[in-house]
N, CA and C atoms as an extended XYZ file, in Angstrom:
468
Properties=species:S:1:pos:R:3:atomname:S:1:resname:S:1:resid:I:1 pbc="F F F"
N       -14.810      167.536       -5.863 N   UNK     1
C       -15.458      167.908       -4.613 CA  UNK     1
C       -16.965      167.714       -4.758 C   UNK     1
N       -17.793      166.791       -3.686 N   UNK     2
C       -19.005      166.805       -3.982 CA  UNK     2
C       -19.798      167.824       -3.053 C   UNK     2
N       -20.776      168.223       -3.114 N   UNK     3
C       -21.851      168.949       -1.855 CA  UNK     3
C       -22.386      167.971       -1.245 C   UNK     3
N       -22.871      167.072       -1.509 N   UNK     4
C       -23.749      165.928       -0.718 CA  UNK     4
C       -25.094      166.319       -1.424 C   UNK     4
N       -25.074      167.105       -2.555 N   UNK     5
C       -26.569      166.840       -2.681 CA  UNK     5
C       -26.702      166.236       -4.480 C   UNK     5
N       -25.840      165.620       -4.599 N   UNK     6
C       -25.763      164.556       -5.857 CA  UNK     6
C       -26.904      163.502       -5.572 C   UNK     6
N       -27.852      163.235       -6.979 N   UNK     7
C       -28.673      162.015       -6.708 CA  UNK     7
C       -28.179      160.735       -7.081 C   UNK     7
N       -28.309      159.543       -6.377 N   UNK     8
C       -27.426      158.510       -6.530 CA  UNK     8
C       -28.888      157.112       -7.101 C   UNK     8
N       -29.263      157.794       -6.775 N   UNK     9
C       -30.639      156.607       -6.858 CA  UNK     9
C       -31.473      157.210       -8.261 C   UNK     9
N       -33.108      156.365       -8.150 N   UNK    10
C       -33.294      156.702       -9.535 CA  UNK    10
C       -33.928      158.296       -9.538 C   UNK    10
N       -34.764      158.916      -11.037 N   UNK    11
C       -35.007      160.209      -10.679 CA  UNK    11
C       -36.536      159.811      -10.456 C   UNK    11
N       -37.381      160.932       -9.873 N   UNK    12
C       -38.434      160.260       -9.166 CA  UNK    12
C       -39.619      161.031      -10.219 C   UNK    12
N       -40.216      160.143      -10.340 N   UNK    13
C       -41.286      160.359      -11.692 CA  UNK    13
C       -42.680      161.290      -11.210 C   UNK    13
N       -42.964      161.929      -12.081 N   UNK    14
C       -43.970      162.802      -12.284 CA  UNK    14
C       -45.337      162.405      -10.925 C   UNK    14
N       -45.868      161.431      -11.086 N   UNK    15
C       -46.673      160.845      -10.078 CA  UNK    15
C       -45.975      161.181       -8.823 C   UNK    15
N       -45.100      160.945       -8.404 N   UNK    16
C       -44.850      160.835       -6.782 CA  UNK    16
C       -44.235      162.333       -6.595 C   UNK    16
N       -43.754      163.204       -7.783 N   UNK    17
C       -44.559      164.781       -7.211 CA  UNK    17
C       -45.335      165.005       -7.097 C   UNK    17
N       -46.200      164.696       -7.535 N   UNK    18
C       -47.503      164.871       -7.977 CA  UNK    18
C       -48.416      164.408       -6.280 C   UNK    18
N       -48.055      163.312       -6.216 N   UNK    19
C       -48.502      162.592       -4.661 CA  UNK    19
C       -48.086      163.665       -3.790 C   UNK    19
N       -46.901      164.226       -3.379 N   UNK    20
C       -45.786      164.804       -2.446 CA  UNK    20
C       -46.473      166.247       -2.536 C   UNK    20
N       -46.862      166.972       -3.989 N   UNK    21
C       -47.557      168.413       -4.146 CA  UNK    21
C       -49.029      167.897       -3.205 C   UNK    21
N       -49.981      167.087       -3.955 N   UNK    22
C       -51.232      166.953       -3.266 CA  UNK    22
C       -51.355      166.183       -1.665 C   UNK    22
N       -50.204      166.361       -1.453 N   UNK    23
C       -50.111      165.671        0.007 CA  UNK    23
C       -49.897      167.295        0.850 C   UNK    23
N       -49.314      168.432        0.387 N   UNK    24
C       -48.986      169.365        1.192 CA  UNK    24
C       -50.482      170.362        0.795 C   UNK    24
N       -50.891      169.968       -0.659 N   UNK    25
C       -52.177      170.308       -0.435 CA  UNK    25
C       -53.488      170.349        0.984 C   UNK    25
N       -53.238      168.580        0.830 N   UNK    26
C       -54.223      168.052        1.526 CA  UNK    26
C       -53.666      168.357        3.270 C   UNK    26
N       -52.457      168.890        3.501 N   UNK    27
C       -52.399      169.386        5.068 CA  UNK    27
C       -52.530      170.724        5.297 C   UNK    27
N       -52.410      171.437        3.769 N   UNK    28
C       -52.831      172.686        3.899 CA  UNK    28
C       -54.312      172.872        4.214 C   UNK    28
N       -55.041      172.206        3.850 N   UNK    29
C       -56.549      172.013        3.569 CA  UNK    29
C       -57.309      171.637        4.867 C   UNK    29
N       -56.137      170.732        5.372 N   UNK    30
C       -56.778      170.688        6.679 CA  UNK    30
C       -56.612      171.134        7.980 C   UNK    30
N       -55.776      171.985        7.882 N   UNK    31
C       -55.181      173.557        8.921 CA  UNK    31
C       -56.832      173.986        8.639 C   UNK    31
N       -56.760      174.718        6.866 N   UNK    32
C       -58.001      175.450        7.178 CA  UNK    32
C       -59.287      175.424        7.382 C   UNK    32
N       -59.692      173.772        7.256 N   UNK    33
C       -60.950      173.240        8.268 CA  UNK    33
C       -60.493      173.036        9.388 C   UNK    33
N       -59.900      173.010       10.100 N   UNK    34
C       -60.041      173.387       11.153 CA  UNK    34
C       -60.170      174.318       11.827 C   UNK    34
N       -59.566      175.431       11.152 N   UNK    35
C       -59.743      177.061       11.822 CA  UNK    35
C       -60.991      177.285       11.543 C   UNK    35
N       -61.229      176.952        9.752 N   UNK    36
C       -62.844      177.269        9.882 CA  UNK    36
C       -64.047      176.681       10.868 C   UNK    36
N       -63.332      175.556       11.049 N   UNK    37
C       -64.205      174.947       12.126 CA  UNK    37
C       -64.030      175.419       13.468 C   UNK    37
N       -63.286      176.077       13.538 N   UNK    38
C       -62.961      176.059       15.420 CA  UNK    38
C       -63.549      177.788       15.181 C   UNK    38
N       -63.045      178.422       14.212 N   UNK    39
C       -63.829      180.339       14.613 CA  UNK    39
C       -64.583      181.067       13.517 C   UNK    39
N       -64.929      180.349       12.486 N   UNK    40
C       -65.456      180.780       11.636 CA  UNK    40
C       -67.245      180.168       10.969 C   UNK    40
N       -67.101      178.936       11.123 N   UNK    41
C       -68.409      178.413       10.471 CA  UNK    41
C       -69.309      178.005       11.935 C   UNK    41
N       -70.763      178.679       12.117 N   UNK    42
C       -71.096      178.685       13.095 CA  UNK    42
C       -72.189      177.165       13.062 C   UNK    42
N       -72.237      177.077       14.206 N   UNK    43
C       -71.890      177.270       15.378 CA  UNK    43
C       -70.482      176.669       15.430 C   UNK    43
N       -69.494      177.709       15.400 N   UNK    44
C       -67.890      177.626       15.979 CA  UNK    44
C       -67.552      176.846       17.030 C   UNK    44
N       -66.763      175.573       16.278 N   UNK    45
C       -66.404      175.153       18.393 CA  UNK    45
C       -65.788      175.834       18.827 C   UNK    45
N       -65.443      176.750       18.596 N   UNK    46
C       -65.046      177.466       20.245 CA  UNK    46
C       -66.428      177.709       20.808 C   UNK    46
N       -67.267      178.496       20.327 N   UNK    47
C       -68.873      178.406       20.545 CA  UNK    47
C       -69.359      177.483       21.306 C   UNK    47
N       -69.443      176.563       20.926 N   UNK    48
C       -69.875      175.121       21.592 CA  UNK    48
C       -68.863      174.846       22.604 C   UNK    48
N       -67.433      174.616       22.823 N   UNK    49
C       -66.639      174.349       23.764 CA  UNK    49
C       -67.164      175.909       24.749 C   UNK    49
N       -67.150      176.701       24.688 N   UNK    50
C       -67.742      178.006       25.504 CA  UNK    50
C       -68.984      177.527       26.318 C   UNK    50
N       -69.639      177.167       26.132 N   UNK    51
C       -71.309      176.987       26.215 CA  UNK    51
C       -71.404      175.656       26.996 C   UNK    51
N       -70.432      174.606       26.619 N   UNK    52
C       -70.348      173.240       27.331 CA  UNK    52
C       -69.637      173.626       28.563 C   UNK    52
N       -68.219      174.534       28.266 N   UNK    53
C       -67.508      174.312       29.939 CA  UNK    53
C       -66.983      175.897       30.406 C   UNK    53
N       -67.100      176.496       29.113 N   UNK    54
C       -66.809      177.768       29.806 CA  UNK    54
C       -65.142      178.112       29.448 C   UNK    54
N       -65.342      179.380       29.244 N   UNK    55
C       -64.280      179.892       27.962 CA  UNK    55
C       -62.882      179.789       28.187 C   UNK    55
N       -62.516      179.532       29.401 N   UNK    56
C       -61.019      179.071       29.685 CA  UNK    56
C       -60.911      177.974       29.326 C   UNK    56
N       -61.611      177.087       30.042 N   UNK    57
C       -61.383      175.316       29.646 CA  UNK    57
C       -61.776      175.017       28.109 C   UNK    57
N       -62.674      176.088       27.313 N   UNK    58
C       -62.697      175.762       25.579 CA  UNK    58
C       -61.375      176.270       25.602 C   UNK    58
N       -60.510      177.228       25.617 N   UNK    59
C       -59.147      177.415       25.149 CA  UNK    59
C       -58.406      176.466       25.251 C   UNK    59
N       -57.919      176.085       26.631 N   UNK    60
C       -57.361      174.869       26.926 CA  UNK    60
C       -57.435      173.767       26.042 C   UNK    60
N       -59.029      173.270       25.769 N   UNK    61
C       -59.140      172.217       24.582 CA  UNK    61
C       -58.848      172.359       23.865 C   UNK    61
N       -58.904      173.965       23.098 N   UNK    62
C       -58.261      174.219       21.487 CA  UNK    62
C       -57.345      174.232       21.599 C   UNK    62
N       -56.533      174.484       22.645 N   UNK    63
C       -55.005      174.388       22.271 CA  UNK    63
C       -54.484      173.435       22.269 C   UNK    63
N       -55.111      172.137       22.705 N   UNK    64
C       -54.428      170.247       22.884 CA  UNK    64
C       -54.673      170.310       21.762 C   UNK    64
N       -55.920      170.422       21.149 N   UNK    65
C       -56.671      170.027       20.028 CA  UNK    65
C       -55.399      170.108       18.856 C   UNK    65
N       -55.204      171.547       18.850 N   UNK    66
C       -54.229      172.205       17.559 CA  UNK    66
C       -52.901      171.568       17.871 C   UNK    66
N       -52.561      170.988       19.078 N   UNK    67
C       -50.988      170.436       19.442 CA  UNK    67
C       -51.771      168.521       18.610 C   UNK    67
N       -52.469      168.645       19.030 N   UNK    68
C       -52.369      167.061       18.440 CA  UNK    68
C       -52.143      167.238       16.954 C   UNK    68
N       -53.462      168.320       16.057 N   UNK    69
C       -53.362      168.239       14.715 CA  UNK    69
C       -52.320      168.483       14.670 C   UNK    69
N       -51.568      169.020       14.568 N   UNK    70
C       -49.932      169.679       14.537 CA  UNK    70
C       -48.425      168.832       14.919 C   UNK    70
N       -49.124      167.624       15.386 N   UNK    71
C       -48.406      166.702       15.836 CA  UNK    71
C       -48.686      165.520       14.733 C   UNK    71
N       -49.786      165.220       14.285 N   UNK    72
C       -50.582      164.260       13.480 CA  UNK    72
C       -49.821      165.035       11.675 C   UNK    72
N       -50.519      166.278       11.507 N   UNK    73
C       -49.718      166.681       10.635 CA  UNK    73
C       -48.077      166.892        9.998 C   UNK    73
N       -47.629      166.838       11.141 N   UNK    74
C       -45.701      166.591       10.975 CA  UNK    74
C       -45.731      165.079       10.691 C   UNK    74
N       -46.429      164.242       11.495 N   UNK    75
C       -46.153      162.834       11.024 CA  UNK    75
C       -46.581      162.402        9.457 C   UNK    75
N       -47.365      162.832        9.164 N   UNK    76
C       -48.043      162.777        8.204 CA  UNK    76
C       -46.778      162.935        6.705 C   UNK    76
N       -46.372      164.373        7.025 N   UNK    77
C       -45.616      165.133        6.316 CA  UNK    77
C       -44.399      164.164        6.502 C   UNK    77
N       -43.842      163.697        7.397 N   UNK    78
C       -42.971      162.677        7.604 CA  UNK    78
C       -42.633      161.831        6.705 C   UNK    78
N       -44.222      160.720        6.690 N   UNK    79
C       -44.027      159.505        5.695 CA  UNK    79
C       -44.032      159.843        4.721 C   UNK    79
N       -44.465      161.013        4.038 N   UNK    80
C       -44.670      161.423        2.846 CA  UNK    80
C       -43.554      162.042        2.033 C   UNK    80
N       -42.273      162.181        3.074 N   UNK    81
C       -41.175      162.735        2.387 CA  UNK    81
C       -40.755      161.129        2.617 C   UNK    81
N       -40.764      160.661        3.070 N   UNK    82
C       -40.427      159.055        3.211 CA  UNK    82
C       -40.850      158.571        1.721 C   UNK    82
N       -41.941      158.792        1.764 N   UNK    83
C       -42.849      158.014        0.284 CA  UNK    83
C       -41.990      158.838       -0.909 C   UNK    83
N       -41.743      160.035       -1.202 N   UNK    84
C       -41.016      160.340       -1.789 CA  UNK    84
C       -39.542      160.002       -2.191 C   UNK    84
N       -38.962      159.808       -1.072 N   UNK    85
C       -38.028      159.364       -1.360 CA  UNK    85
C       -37.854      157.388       -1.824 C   UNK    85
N       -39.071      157.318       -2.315 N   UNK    86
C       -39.229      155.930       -2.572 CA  UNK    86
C       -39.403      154.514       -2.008 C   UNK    86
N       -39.976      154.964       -0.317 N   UNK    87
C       -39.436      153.991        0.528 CA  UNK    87
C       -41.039      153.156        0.235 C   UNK    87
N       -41.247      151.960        0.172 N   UNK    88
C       -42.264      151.099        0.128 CA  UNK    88
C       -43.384      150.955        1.543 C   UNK    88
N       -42.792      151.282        2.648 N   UNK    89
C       -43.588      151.324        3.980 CA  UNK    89
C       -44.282      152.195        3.966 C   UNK    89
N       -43.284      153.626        3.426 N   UNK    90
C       -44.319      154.365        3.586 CA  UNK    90
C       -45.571      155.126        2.800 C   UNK    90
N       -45.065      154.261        1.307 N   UNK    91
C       -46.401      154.310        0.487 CA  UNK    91
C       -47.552      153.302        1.071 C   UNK    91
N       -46.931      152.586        1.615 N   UNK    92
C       -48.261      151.636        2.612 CA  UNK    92
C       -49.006      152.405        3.668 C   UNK    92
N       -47.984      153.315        4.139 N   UNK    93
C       -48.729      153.537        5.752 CA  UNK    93
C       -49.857      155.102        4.939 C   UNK    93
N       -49.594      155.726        3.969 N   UNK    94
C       -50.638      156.489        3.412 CA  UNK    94
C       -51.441      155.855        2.856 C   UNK    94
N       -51.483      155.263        2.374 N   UNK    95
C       -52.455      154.502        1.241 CA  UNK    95
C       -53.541      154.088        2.760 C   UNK    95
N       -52.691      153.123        3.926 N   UNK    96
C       -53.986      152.529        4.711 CA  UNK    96
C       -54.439      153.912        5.410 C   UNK    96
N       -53.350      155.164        5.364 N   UNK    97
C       -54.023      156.085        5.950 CA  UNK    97
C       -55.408      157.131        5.277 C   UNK    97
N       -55.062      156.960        3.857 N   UNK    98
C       -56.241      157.311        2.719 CA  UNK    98
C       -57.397      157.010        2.718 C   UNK    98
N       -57.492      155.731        2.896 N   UNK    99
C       -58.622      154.919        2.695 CA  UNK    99
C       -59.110      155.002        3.890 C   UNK    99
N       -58.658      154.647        5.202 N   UNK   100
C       -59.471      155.490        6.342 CA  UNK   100
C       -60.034      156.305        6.296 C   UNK   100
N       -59.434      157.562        6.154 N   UNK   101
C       -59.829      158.632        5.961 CA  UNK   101
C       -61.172      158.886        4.799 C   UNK   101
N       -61.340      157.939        4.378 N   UNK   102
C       -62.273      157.971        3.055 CA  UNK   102
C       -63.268      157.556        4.100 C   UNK   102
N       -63.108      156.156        4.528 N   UNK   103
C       -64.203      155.394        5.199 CA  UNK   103
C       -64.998      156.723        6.357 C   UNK   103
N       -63.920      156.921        7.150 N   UNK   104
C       -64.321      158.028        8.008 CA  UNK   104
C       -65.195      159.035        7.502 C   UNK   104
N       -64.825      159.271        6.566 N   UNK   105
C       -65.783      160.717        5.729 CA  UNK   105
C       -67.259      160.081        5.560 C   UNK   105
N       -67.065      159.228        4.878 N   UNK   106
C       -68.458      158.461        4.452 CA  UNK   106
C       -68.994      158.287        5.131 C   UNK   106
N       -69.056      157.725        6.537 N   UNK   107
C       -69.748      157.470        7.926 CA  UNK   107
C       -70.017      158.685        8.352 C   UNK   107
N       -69.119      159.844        8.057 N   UNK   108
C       -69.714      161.049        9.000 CA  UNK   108
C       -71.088      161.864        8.048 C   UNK   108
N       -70.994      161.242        6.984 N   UNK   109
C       -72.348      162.095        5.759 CA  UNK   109
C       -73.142      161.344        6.734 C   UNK   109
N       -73.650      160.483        7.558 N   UNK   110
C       -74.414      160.152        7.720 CA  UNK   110
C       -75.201      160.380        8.929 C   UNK   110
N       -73.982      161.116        9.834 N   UNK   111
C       -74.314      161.676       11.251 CA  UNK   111
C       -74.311      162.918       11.122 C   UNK   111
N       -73.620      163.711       10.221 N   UNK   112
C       -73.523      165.352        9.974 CA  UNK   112
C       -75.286      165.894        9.794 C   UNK   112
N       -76.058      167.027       10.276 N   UNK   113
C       -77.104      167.153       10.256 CA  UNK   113
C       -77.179      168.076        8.712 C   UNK   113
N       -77.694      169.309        8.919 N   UNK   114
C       -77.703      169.611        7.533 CA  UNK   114
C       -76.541      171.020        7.374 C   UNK   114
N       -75.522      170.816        6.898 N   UNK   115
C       -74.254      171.782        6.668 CA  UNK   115
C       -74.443      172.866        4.991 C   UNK   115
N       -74.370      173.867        5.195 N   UNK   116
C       -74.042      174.665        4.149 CA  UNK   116
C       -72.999      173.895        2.997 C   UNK   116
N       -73.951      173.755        1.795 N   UNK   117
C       -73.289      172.948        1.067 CA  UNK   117
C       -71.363      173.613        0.690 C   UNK   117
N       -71.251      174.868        0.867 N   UNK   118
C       -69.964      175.087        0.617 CA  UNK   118
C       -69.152      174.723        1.486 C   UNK   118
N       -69.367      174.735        2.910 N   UNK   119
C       -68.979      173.690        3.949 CA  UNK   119
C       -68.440      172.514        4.201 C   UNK   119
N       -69.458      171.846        3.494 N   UNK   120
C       -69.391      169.777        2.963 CA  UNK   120
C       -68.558      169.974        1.854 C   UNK   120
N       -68.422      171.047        1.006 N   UNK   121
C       -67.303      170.559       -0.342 CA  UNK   121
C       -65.960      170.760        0.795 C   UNK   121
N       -66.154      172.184        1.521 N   UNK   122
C       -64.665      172.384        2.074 CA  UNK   122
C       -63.990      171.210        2.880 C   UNK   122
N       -64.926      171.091        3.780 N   UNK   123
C       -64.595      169.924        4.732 CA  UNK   123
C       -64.258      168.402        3.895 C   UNK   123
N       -64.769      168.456        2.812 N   UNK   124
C       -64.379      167.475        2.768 CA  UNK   124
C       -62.882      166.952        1.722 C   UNK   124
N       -62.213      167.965        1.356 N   UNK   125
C       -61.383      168.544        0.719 CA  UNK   125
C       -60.075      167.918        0.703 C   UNK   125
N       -59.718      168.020        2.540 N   UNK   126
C       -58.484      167.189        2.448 CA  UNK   126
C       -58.464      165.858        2.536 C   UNK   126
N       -59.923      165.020        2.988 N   UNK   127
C       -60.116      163.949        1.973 CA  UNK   127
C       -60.037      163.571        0.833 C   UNK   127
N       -60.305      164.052        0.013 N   UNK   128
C       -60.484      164.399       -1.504 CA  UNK   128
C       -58.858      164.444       -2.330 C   UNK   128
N       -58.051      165.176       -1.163 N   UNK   129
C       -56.863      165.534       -2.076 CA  UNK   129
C       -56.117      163.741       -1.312 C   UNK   129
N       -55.943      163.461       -0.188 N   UNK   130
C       -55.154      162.530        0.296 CA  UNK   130
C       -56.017      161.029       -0.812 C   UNK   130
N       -57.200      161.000       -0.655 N   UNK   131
C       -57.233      159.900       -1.794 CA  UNK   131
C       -56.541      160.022       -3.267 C   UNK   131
N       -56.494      161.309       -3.520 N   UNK   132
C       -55.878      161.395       -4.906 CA  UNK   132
C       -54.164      161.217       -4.725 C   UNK   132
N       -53.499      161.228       -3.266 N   UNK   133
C       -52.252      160.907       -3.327 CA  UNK   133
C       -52.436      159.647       -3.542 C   UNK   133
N       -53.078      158.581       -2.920 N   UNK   134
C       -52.952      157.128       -2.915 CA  UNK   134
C       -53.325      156.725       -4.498 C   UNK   134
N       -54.035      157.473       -5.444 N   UNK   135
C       -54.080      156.902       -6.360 CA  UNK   135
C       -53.009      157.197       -7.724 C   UNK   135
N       -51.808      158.230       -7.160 N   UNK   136
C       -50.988      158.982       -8.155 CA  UNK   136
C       -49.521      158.127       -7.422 C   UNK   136
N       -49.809      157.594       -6.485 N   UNK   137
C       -48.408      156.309       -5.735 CA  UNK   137
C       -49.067      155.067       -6.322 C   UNK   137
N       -49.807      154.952       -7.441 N   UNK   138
C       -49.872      153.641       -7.440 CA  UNK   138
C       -50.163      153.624       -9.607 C   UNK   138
N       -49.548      154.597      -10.055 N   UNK   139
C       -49.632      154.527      -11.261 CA  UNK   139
C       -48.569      153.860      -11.947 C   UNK   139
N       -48.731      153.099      -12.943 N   UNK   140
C       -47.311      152.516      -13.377 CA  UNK   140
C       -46.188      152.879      -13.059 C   UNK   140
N       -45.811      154.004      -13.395 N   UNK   141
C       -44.492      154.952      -13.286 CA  UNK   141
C       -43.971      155.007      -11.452 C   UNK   141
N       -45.047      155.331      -10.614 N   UNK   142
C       -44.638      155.239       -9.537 CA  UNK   142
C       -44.323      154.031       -8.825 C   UNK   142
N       -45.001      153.168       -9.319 N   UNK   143
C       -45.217      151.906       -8.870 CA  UNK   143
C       -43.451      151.140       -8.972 C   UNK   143
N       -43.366      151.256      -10.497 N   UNK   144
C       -41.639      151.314      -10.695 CA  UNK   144
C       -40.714      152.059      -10.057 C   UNK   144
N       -40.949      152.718       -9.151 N   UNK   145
C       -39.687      154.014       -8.649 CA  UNK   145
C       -39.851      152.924       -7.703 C   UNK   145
N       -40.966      152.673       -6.623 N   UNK   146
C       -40.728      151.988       -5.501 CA  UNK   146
C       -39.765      150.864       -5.853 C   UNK   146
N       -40.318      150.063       -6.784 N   UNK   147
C       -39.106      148.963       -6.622 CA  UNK   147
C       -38.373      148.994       -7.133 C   UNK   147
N       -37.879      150.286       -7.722 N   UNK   148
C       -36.022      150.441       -8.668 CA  UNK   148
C       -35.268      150.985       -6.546 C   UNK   148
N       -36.501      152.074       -6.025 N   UNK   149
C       -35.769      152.958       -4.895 CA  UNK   149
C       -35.322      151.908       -4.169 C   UNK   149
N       -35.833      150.915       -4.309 N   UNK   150
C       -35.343      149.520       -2.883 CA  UNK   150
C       -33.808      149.025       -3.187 C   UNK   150
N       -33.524      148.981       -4.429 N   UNK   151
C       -32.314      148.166       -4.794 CA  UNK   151
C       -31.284      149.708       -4.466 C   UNK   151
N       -31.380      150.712       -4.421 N   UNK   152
C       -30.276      151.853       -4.309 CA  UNK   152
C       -30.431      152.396       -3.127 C   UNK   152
N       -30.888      151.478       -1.856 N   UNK   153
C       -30.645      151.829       -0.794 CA  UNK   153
C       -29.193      150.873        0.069 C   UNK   153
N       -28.514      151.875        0.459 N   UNK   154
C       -27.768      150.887        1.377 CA  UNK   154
C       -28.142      149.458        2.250 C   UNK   154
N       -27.392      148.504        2.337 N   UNK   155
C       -28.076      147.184        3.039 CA  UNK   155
C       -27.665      147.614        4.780 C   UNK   155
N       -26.526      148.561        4.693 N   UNK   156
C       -26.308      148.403        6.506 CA  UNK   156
C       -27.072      148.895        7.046 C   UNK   156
């Protein structure tokens, strides 16, 4: 009698936990820049959304706002159990999503005015952890799971 939860494919190497841990890092990380950003580090956007349109219509925005991150974050979490499970697309679609995210950061040091340096480490954090997934999916060991995981997938 089986359960269905027998592994049939290969076992998945140290790195791509390792990717899969610092990937739930890096969405944990960025829940909490955002809260810190939206009610805690001033001037708070809610603050600023208050002051621009007035405190109903800032709610309204925070609440699309948190449905998009929250929408962006499940996808995220998506490919990444994808990438785990060895699939090759979706170590692609993080990796081009990493490196964005890098580029993005770097361009914003340059428009950000002057932030409390504990701030700039926080904020910049779940950057920090999502580049370190793209570089722990691409270590020997992981690099081999992707192309052993391709041959132990069904063709239908």
């Amino acid at each position: 009698m089986t359960t269905g939860f027998a592994s049939t494919g290969p076992k998945r190497p140290g790195q791509i936990e390792a990717a899969w841990a610092l990937t739930l890092a890096a969405v944990a990380a960025e829940v909490l820049v955002w809260l810190l950003g939206v009610f805690v580090v001033p001037p708070t956007g809610l603050d600023e959304l208050t002051e621009f349109s007035g405190r109903s219509s800032a709610v309204g925005q925070l609440a699309v706002a948190a449905a998009v991150l929250a929408l962006l974050l499940g996808a995220w979490l998506a490919v990444a159990a994808r990438m785990r499970a060895g699939r090759g697309w979706a170590r692609a679609v993080l990796t081009f999503a990493g490196v964005l995210l890098l580029l993005f950061r770097v361009g914003d040091f340059s428009m950000d005015g002057v932030e409390p340096g504990w701030w700039a480490a926080v904020n910049c954090l779940p950057d920090v952890l999502a580049a370190a997934v793209v570089v722990a999916m691409y270590f020997p060991e992981a690099h081999a799971y992707f192309s052993r995981s391709s041959r132990f997938r069904p063709t239908a």
